[in-house]
PAZAPA-4460 file (N, C-alpha, C; in steps of 0.05 Angstrom, whole numbers, plus 32768, in hexadecimal, padded with zeros to 4 digits):
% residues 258
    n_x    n_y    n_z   ca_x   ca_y   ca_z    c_x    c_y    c_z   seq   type   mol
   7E62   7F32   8158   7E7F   7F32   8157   7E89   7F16   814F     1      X     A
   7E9A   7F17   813B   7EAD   7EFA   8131   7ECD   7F03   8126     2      X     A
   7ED7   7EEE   8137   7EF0   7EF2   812F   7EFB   7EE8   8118     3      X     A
   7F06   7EF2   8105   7F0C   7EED   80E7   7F23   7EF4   80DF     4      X     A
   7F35   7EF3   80F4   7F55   7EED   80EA   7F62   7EEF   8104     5      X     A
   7F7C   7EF7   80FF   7F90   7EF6   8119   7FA1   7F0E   8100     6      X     A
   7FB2   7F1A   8121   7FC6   7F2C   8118   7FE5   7F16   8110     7      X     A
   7FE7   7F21   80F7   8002   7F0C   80EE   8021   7F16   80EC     8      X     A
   801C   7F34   80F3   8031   7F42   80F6   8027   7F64   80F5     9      X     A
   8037   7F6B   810A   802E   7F89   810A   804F   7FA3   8108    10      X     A
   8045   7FAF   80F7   8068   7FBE   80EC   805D   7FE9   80ED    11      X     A
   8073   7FED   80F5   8077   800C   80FA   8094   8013   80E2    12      X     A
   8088   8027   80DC   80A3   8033   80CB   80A6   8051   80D9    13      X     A
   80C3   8050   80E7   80CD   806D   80EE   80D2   8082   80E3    14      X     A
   80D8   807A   80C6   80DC   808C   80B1   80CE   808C   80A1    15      X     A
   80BB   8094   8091   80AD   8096   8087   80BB   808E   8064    16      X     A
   80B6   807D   8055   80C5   806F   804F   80D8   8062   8045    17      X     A
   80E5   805D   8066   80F8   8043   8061   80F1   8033   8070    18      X     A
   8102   8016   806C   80FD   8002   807E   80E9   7FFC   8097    19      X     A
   80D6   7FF5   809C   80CD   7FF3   80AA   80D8   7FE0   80C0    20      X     A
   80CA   7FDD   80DF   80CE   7FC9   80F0   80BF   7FBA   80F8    21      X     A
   80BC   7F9F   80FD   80AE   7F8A   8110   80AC   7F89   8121    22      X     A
   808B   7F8C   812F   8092   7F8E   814A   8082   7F70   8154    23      X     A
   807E   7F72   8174   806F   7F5E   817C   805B   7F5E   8185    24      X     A
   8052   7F76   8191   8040   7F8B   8196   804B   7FB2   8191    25      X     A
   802E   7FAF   8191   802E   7FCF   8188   8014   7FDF   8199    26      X     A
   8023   7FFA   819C   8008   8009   81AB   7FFC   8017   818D    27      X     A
   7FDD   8011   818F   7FD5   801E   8174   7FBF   8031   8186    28      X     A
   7FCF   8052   8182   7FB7   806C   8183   7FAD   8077   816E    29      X     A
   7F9C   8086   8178   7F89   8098   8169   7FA2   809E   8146    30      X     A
   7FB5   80AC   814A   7FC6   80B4   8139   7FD8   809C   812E    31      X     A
   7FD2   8083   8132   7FDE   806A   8122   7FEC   8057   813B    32      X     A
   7FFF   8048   8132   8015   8040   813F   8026   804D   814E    33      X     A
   8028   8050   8167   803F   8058   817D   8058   804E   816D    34      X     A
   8066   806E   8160   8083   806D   8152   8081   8066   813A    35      X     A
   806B   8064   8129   8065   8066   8110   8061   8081   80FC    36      X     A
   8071   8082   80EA   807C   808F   80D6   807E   80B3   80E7    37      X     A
   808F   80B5   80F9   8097   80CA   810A   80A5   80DC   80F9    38      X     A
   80B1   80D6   80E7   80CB   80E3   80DD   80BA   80E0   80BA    39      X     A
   80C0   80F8   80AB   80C6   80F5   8095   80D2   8108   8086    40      X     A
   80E0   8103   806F   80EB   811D   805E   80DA   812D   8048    41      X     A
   80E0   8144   804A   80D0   8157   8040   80E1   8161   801F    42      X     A
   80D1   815A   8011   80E9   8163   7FF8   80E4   817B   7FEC    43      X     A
   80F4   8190   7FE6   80EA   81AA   7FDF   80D5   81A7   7FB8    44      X     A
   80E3   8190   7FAD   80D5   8196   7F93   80B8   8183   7F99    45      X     A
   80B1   8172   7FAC   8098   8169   7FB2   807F   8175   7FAC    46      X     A
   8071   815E   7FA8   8050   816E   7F9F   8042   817B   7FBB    47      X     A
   8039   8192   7FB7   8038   81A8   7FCB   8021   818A   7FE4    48      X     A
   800C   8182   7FDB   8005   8177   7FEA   800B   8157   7FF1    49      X     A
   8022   8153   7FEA   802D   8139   7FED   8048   8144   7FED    50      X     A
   805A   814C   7FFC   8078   814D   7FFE   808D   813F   8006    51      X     A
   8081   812B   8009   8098   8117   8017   80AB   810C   8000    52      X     A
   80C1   810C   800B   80D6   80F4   7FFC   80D2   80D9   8004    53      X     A
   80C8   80C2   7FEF   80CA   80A7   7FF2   80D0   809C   7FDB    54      X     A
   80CC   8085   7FE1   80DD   806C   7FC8   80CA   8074   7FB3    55      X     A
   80B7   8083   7FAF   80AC   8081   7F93   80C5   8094   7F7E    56      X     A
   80D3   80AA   7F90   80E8   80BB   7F8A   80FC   80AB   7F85    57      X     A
   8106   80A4   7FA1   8123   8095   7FAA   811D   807E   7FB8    58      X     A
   811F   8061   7FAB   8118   8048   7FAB   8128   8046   7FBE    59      X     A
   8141   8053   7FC2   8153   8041   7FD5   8155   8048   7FF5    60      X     A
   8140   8058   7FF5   8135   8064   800E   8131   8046   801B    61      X     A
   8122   8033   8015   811F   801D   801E   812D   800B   8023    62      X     A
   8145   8011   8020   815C   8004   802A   8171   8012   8041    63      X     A
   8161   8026   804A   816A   8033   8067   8156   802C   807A    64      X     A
   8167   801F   8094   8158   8015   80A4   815C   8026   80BC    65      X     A
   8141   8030   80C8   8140   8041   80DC   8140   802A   80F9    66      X     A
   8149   803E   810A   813C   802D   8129   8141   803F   813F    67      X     A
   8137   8047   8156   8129   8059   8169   814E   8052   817D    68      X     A
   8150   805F   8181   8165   805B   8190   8161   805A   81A9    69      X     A
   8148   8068   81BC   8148   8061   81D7   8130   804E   81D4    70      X     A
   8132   802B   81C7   811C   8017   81CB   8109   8017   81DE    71      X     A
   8106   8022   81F7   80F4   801B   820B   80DD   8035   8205    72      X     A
   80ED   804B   820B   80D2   805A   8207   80C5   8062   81ED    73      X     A
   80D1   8052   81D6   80C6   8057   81B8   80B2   803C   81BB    74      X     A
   80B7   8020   81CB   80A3   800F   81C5   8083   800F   81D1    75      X     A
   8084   8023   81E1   805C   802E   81E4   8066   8047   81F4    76      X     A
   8048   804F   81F2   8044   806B   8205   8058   8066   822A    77      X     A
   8061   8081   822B   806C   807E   824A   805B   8079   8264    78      X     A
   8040   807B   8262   8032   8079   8278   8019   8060   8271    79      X     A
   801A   8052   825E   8007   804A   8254   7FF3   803B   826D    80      X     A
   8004   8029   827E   7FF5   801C   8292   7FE0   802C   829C    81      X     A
   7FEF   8040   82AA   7FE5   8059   82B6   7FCD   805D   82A6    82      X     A
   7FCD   8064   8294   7FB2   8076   8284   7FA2   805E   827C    83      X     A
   7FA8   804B   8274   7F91   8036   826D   7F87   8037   828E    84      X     A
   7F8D   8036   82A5   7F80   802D   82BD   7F6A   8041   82C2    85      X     A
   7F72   8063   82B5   7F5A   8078   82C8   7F3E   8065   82AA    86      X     A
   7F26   8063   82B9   7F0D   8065   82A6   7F0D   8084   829C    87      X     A
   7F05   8080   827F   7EFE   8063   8276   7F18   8056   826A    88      X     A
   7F32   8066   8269   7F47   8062   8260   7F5B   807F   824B    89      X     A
   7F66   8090   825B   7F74   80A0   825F   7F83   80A2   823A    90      X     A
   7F8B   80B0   822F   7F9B   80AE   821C   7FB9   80B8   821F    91      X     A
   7FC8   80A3   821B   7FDD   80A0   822D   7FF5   80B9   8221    92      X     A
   8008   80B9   8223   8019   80D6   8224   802C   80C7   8218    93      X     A
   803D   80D1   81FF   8054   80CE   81F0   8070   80D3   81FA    94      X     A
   807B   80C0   81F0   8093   80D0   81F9   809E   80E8   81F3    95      X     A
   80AF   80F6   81FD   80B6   8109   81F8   80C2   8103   81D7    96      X     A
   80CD   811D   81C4   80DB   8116   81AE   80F9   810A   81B5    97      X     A
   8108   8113   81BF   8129   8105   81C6   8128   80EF   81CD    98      X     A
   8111   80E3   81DB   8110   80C1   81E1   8108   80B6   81C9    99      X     A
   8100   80C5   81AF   80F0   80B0   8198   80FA   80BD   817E   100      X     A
   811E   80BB   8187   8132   80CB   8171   8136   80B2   8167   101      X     A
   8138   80B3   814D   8143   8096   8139   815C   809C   812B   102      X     A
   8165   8082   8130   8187   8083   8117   817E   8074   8103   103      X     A
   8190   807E   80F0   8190   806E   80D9   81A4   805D   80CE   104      X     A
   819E   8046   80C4   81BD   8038   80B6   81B9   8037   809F   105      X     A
   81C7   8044   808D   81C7   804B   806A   81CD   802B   8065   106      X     A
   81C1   8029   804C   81CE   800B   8037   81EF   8008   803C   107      X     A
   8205   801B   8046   821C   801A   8045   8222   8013   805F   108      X     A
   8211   800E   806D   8211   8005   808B   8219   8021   80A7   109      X     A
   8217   803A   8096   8222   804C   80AB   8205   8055   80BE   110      X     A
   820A   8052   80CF   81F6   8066   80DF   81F4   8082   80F0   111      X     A
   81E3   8091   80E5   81DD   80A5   80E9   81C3   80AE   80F0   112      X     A
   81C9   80CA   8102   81A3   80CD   810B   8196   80D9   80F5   113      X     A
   817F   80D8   80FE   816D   80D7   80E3   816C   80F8   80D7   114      X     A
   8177   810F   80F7   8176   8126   80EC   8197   8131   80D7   115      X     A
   81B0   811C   80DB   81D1   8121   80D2   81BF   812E   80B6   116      X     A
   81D2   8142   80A8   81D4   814D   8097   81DE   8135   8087   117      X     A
   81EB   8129   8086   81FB   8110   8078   81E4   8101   806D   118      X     A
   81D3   80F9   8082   81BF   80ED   8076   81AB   80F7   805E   119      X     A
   81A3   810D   8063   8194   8117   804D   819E   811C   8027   120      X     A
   81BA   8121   8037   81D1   8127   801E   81D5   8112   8012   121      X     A
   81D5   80F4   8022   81D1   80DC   8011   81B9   80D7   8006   122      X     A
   81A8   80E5   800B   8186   80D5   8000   8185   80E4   7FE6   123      X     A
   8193   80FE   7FE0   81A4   810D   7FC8   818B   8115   7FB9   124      X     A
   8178   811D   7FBD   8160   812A   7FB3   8156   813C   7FBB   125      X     A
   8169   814B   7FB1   8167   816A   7FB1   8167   8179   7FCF   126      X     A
   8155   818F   7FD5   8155   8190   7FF0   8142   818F   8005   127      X     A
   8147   8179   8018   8134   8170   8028   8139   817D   8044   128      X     A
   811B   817C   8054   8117   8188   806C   810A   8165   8073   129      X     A
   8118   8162   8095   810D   814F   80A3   80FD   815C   80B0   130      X     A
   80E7   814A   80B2   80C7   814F   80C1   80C9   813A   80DB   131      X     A
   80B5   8144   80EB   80B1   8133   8101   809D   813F   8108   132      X     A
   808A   8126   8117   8072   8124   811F   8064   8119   8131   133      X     A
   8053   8121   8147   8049   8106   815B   8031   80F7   814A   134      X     A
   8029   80FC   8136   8015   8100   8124   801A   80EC   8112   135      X     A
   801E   80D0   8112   8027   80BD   80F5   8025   80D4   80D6   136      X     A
   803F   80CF   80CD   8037   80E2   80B9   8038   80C7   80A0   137      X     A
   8024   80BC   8099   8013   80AA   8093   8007   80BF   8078   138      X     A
   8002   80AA   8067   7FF7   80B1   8042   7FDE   80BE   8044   139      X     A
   7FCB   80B3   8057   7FB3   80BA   8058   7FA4   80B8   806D   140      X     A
   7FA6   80A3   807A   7F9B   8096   8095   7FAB   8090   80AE   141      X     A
   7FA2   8084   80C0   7FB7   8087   80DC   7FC3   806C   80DA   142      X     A
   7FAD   8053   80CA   7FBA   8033   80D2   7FB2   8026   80B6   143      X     A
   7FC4   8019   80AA   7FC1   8005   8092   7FB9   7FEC   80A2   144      X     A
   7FAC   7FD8   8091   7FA4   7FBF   8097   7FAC   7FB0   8080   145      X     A
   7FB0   7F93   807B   7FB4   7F81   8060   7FB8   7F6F   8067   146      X     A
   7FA8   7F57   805A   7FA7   7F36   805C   7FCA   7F31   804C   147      X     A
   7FC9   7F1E   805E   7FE3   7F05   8052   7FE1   7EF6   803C   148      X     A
   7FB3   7EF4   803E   7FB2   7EE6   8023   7FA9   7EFC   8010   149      X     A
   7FB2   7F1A   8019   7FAE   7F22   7FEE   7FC4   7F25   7FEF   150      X     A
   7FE2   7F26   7FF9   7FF3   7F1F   7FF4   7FFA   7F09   7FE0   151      X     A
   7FEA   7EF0   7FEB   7FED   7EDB   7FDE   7FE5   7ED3   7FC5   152      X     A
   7FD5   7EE6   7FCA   7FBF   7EE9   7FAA   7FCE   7EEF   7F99   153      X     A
   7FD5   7F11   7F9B   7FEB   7F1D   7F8A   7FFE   7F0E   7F79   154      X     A
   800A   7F02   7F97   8024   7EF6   7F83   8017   7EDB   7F75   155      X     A
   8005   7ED2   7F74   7FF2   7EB2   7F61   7FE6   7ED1   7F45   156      X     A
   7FDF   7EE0   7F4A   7FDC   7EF2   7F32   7FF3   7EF7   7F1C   157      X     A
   800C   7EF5   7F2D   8021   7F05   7F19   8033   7EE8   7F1A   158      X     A
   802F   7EDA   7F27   803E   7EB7   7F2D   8057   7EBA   7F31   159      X     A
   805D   7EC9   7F4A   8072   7EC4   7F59   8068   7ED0   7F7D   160      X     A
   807A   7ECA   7F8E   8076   7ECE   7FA0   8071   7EEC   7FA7   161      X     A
   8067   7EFA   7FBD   8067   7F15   7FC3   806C   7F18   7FDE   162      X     A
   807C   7F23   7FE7   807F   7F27   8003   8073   7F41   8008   163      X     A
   8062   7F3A   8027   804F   7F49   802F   8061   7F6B   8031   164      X     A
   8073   7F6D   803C   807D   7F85   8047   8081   7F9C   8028   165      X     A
   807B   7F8D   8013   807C   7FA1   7FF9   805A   7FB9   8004   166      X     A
   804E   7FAC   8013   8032   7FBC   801A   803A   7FCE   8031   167      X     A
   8046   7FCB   803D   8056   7FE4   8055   803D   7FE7   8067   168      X     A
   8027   7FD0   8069   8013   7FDC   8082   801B   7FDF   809B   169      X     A
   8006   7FE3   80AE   8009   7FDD   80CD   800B   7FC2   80CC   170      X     A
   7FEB   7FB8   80CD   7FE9   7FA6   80D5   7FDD   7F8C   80BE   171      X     A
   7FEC   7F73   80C6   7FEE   7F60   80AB   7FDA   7F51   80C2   172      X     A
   7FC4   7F44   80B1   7FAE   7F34   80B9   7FB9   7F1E   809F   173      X     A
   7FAF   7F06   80BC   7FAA   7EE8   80B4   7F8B   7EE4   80BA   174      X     A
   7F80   7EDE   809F   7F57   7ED5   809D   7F5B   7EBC   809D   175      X     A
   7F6C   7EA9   809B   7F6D   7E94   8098   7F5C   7E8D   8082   176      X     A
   7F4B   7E7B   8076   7F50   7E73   805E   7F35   7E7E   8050   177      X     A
   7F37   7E9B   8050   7F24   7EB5   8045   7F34   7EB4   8027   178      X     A
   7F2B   7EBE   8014   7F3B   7EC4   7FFB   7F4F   7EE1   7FFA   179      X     A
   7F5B   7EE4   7FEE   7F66   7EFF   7FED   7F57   7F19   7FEE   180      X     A
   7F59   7F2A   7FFB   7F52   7F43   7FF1   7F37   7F47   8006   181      X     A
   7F36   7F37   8019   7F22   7F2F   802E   7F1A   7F4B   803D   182      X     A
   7F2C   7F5B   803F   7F2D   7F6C   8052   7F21   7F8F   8049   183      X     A
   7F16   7F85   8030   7F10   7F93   801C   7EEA   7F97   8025   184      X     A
   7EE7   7F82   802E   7ECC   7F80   8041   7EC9   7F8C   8051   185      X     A
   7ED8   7F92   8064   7EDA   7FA0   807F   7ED8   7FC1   807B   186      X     A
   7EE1   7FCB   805C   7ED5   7FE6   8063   7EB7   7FEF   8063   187      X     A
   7EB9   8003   8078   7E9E   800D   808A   7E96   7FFA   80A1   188      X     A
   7EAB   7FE7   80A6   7EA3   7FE0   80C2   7EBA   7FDC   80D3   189      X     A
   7EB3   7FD6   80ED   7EC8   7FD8   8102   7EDB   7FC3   810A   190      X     A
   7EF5   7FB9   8109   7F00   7FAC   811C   7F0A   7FAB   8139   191      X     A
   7F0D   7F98   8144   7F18   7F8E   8160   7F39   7F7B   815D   192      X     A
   7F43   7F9B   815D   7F5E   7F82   815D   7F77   7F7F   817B   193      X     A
   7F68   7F6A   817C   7F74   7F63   81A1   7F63   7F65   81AD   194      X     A
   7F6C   7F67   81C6   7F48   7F6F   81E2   7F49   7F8A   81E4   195      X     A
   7F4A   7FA6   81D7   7F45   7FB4   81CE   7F45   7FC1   81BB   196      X     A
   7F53   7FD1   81AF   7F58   7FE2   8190   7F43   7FDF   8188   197      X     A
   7F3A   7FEC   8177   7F25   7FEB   8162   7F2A   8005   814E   198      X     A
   7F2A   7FF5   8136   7F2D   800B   8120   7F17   8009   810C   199      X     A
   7F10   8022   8107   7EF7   8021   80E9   7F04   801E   80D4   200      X     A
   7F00   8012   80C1   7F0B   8008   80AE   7EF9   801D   808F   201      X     A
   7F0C   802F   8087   7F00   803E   8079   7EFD   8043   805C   202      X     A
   7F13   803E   8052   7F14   8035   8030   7F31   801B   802E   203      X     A
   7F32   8012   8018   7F3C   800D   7FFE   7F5E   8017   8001   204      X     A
   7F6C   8012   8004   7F8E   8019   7FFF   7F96   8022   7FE3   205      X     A
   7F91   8033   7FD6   7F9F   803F   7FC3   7FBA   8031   7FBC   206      X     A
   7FC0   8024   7FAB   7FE4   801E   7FAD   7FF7   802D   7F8D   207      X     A
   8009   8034   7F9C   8022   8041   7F82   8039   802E   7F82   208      X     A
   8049   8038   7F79   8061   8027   7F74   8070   8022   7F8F   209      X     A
   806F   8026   7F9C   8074   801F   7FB2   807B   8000   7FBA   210      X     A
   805B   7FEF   7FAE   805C   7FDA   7FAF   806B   7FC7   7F9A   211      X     A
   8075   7FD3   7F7F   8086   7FC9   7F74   809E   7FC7   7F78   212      X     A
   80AC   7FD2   7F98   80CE   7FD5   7FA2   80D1   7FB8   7FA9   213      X     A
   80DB   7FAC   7FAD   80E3   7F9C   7FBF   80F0   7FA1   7FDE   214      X     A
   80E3   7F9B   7FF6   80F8   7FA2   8003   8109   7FA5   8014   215      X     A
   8118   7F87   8005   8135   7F86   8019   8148   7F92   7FF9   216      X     A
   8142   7F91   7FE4   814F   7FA3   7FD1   8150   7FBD   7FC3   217      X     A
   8136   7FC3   7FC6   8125   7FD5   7FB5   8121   7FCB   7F95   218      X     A
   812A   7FBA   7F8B   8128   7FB5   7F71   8108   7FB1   7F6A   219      X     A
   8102   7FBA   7F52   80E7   7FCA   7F47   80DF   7FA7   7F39   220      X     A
   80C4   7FA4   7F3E   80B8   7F87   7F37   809B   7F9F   7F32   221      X     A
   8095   7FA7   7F15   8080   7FB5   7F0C   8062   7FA9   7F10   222      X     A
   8065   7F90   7F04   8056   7F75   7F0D   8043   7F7E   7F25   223      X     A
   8047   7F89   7F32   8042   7F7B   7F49   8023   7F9C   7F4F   224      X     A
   802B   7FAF   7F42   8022   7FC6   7F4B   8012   7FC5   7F2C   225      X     A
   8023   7FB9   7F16   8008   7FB8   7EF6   7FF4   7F9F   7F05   226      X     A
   7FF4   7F8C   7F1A   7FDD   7F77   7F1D   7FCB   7F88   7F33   227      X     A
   7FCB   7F95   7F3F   7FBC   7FA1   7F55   7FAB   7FB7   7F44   228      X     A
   7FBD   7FBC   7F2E   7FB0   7FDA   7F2A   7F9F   7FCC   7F0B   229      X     A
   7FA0   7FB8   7EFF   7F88   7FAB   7EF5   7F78   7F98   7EFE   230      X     A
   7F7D   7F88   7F10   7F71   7F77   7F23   7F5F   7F85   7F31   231      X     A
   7F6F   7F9A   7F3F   7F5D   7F96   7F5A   7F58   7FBC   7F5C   232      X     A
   7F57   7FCC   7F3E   7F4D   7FE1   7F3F   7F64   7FFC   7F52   233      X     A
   7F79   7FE9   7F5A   7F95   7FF3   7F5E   7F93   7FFD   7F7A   234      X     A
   7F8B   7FE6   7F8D   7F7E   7FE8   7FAA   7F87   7FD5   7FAA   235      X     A
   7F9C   7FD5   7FC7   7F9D   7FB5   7FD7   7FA3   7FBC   7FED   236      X     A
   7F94   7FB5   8005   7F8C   7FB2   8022   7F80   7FCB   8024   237      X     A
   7F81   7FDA   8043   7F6E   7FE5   8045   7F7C   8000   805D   238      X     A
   7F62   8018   805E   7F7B   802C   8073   7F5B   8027   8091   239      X     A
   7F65   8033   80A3   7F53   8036   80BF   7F54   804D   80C9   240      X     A
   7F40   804D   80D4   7F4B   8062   80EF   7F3C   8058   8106   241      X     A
   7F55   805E   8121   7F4C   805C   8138   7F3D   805F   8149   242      X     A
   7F23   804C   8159   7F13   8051   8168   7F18   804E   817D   243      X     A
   7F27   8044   817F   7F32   8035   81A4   7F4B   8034   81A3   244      X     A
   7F56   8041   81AF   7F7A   803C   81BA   7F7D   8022   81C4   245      X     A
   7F96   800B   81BD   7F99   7FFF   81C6   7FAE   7FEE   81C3   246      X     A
   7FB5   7FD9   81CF   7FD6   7FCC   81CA   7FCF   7FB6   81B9   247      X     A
   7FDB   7FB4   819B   7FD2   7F99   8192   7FF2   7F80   8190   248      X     A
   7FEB   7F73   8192   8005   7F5E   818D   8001   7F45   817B   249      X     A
   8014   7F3E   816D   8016   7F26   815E   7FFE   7F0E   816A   250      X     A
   7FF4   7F04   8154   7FE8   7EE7   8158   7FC0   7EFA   8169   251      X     A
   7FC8   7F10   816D   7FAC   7F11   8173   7F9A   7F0D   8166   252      X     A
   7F78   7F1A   816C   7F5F   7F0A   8169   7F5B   7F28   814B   253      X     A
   7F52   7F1D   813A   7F3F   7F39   8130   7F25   7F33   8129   254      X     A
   7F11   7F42   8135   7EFA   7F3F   813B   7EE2   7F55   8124   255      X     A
   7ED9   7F48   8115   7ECA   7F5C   810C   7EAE   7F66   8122   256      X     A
   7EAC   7F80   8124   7E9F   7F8B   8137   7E82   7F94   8132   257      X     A
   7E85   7F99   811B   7E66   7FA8   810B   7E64   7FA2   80EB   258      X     A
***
């Protein structure tokens, strides 16, 4: 076992996507992040096995910012103490859905819950059904991973800056002074992130335009998704899945395990 980075920020998106949030810790289960991508819209003209409405549709999805309206029992499981104590450690119980209801505040500053008819009528693409899930309803996998430095890389590829949150992962790793794209090693083996969690690290991140939004604007920087997708075979960071339930927080240890 060696530790080969620290957690540099760890983020949940309520809505599947828009805006994401910062947290300071996070409970990461089997099914992703506790309150990660719970909600998403279902668009009737969607590809039968991909239906969601997101910014690859409607860019400006990313400029609605969601947030849980009852904070305490959306920030971990309700019993967690409890269930980490029975051996070997219990899997802890969700909140109910009405405690992990989210509002929304549109780009026009109004807020509304995430189910108002108003809301959907503004996202104006066609006709959508809201979904909900205890289940991260996630692209492929339960948890994204991505260095700060292929971040950094990226933007020395296209020569301007890149801000990390155009990658929408879980969890943003600092390797400290590893080269970009570091984390690209780690598939087929295991991490330790904190004094428990552990995730297998299983392929390669596929990326679409997604990463070309900007987003505190949404404005389209093509750049950024033509360098990944000749550089780097159109992969940057990486997806997991969960072996160990566990609480991770800012500044922790990550440990390669195997």
């Amino acid at each position: 076992m060696s530790v080969v980075g620290r957690v540099n920020g760890l983020w949940r998106y309520p809505v599947k996507s828009m805006r994401g949030e910062e947290l300071e810790e996070a409970f990461l289960g089997f099914c992703g992040i506790y309150g990660d991508r719970l909600f998403a819209f279902k668009s009737e003209g969607g590809h039968k096995g991909f239906p969601y409405l997101t910014g690859r549709e409607k860019k400006e999805m990313l400029l609605h910012r969601p947030r849980f309206r009852h904070p305490s029992p959306a920030a971990k499981p309700v019993n967690l103490a409890e269930a980490e104590s029975i051996a070997p450690g219990a899997t802890p119980l969700y909140a109910d859905p009405a405690e992990l209801m989210v509002d929304v505040e549109t780009p026009s500053g109004e807020v509304l819950a995430v189910d108002h008819p108003a809301l959907m009528r503004g996202l104006g693409e066609g006709t959508l059904t809201l979904l909900r899930s205890d289940r991260a309803l996630t692209d492929c996998r339960p948890v994204s991973l991505f260095g700060v430095e292929t971040a950094r890389q990226v933007g020395n590829e296209i020569g301007a800056a890149v801000d990390l949150r155009r990658f929408r992962a879980n969890i943003y790793g600092d390797f400290g002074s590893a080269p970009g794209f570091i984390e690209d090693t780690f598939v087929g083996r295991a991490l330790r992130i904190g004094s428990k969690a552990v995730i297998s690290i299983l392929e390669r991140d596929p990326r679409c335009k997604m990463i070309t939004l900007d987003p505190d604007t949404a404005e389209v920087n093509p750049d950024v998704l033509r360098t990944v997708a000749r550089a780097h075979e159109g992969k940057a960071g990486v997806y997991g899945a969960v072996l160990v339930e566990g609480t991770m927080r800012r500044g922790d240890p990550i440990e390669l395990l195997s």
